[in-house]
C-alpha positions as CSV (number, residue, x, y, z in Angstrom):
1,X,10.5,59.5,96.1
2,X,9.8,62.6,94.6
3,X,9.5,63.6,91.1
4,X,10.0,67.0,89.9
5,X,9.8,68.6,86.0
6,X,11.6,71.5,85.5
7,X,10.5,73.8,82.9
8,X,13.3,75.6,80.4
9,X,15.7,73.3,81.9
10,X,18.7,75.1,80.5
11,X,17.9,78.5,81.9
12,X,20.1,80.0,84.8
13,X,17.6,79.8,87.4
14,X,16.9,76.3,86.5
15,X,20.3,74.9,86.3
16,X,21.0,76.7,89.6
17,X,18.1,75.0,90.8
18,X,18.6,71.8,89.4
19,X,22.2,71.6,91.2
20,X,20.8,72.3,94.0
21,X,18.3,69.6,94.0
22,X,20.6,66.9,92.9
23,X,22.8,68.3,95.8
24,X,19.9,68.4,98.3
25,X,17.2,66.2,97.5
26,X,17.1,62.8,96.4
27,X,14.5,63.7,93.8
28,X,13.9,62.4,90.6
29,X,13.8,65.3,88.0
30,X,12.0,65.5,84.7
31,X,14.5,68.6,82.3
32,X,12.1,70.1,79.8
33,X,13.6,72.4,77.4
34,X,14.0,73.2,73.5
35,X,16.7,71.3,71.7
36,X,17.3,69.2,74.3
37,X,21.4,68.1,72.8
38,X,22.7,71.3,74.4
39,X,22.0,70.0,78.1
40,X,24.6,67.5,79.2
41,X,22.5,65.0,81.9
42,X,24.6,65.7,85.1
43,X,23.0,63.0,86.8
44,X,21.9,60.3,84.4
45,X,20.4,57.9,87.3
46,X,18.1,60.6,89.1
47,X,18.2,63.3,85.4
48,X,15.3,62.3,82.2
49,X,15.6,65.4,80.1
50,X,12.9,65.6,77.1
51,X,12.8,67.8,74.3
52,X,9.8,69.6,74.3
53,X,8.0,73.5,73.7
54,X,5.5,74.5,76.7
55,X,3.6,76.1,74.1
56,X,3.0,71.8,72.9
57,X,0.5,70.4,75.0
58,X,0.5,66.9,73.7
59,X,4.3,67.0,74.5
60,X,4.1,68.9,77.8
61,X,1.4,65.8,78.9
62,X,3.2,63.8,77.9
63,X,6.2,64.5,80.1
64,X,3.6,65.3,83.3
65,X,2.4,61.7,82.9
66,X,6.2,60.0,83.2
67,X,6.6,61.6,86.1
């Protein structure tokens, strides 16, 4: 299995390329973004999203290492 974080998860590029991993890959993905409640989880059994700045390390991490 693969494991994949996505940084600014609610971007264009990385919804298009989120779509396209659920639709191609059997990946687990990791959705980092700011204010995580505007992202609807299109695929809660493969989808984690965390809220979370790049700019916070601790946070950042933290996501890396529950990949």
């Amino acid at each position: 299995m693969t494991n994949i974080l996505i940084l600014g998860a609610n971007g264009q590029l990385a919804r298009n390329t989120t779509r396209m991993l659920l639709d191609r890959t059997d990946a687990h993905l990791t959705l980092y973004l700011r204010r995580a409640s505007r992202l609807a989880n299109p695929a809660p059994e493969r989808v984690r999203i965390v809220d979370g700045d790049v700019l916070d390390n601790a946070a950042l991490r933290l996501a890396m290492a529950k990949q």
